[in-house]
Structure formats: structure tokens, C-alpha cells
C-alpha positions in Angstrom: 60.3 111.3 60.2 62.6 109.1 58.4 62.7 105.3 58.7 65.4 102.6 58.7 65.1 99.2 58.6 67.9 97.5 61.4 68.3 93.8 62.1 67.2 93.1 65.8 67.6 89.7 67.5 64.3 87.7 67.3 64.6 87.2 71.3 64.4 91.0 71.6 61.4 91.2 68.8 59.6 88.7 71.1 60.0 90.6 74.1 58.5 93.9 72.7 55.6 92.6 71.0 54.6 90.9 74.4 55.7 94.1 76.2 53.6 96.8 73.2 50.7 94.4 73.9 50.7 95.4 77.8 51.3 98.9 76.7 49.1 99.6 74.0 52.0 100.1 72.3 53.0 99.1 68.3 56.2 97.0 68.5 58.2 99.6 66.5 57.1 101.8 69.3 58.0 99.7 72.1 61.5 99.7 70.9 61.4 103.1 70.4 60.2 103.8 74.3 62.9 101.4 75.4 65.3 103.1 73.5 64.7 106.5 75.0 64.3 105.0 78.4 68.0 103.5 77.9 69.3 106.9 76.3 67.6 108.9 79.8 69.3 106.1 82.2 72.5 106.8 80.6 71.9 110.6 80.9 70.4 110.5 84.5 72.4 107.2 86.3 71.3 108.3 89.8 67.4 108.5 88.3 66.1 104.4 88.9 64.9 103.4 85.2 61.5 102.9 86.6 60.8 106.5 87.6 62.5 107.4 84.1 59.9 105.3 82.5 57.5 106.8 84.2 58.0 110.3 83.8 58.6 109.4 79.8 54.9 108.0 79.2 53.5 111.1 81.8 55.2 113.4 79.2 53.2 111.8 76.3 50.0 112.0 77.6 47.6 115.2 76.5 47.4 117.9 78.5 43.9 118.1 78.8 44.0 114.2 80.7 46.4 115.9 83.4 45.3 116.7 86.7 46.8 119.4 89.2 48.9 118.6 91.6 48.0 119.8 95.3 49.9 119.2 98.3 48.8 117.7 101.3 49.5 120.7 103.0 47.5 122.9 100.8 44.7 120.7 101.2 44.6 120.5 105.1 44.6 124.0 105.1 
């Protein structure tokens, strides 16, 4: 993957390294996420940014962490 350096406003900076410290995230990578969330919400303006965030950090998990999903239904039954 290729890099490049960009100028970001230090009040931005601030923000993700506080926000990549919640996440477990690196602050490049916090930008990054935000970035794709903001790039989804565009894409999808109906889609709250919440569940778009969401559904973006279920994505990256393994596989092997998932779960299935079962209905309620199924499961009374």
C-alpha cells in the first residue's frame, strides 16, 4: 500500500488519537476508519452513520470470532 504524508489540522489530530485510544486503534488508522465511514455515509445517506460504523468494524473482524445468527423464531421452535 502506498503512503502520503497530508497536513491535517492539529484539532483533528487531537481528536483521533483520543478516539484510536478508545478503539484500539493507531491514529493513522483512526483517520482512516473515519474516512471510510464518511465515504459510506455519502454513499448510503438514508443508513444513520452509527450503524455504518458498525457494520464497518463487524466486517474487519476474523471470521472465526463470528457467531451465527438465529432468529428468535427459529429458536422458539
Amino acid at each position: 500500500m502506498a503512503t502520503l504524508s497530508v497536513r491535517l489540522d492539529e484539532e483533528l489530530v487531537c481528536a483521533a488519537r483520543a478516539a484510536a485510544k478508545a478503539e484500539l486503534r493507531t491514529v493513522q488508522g483512526q483517520v482512516e476508519f473515519w474516512a471510510k465511514v464518511g465515504r459510506a455515509a455519502l454513499d448510503n445517506p438514508d443508513l444513520p452513520a452509527s450503524f455504518i460504523a458498525e457494520s464497518l468494524m463487524s466486517m474487519a473482524e476474523p471470521r472465526a470470532d463470528s457467531t451465527p445468527f438465529i432468529a428468535r423464531s427459529a429458536a422458539v421452535a
